[in-house]
C-alpha positions as CSV (number, residue, x, y, z in Angstrom):
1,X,96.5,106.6,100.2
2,X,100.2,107.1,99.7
3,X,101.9,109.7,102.2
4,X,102.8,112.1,99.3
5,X,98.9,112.0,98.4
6,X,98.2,112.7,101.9
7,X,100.8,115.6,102.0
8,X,99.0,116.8,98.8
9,X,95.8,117.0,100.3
10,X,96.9,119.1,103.3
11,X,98.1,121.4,101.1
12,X,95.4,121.9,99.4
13,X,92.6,121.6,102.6
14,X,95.1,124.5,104.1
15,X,94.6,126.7,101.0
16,X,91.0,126.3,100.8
17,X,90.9,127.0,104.6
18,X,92.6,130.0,104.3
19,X,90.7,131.4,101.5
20,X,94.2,131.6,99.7
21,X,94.6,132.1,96.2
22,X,96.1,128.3,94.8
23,X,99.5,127.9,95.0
24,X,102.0,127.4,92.5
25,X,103.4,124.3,91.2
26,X,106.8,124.7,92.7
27,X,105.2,126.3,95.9
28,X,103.0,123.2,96.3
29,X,105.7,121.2,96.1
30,X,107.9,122.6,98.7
31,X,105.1,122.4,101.1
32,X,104.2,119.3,100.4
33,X,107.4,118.0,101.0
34,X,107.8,119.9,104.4
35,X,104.5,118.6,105.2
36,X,105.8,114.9,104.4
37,X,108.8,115.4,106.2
38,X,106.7,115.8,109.0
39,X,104.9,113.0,108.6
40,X,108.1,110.8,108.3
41,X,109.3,112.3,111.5
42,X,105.7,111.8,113.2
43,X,106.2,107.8,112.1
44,X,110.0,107.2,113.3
45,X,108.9,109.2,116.5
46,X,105.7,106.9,117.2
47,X,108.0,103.9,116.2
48,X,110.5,104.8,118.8
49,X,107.9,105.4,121.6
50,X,106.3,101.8,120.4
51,X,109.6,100.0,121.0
52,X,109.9,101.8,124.6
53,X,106.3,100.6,125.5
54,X,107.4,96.6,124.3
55,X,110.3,96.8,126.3
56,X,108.0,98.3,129.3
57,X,105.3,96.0,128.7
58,X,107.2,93.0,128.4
59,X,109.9,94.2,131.2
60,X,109.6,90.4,132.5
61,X,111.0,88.7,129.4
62,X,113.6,90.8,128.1
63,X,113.9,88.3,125.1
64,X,110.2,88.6,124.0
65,X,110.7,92.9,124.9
66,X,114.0,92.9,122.1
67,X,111.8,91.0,119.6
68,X,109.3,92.8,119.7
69,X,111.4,95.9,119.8
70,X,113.5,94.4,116.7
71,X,110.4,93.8,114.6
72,X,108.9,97.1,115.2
73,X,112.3,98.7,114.4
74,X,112.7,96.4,110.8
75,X,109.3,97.4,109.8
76,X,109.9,101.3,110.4
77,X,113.1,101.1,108.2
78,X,110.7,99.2,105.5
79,X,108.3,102.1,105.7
80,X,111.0,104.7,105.6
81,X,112.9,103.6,102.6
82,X,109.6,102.8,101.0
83,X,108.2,106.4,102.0
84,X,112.1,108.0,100.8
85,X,111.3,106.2,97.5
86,X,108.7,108.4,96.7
87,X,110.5,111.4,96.6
């Protein structure tokens, strides 16, 4: 499921939750794209804190650490332009 799907569906879920007559268009929207903002930020965050725990992990080899740390960072810019695409 695409993030903007996902955000979609939280809208929705936290309507039907709160018993809330549906939004609008424009008003899901806006939500939806807060709500996949926060997402985005939730992914380069857990990125970040995966490049830290290489580095700790492989403390020992500094070489294989920045690798690992380089490769985690290239795919997080993949999945950011690729989740900014969508907008």
């Amino acid at each position: 499921m695409e993030l903007r799907e996902r955000a979609e569906k939280a809208v929705r879920d936290a309507c039907d939750a709160l018993g809330e007559e549906p939004l609008s268009k424009e008003d899901e929207a806006v939500v939806a794209q807060i709500i996949e903002r926060a997402m985005q930020d939730a992914i380069r965050e857990a990125a970040r804190e995966s490049g830290t725990a290489a580095e700790a992990c492989c403390s020992h080899d500094s070489d294989m650490a920045h690798k690992i740390k380089a490769e985690i960072e290239r795919a997080n810019k993949a999945l950011i332009a690729n989740l900014s695409a969508l907008r």
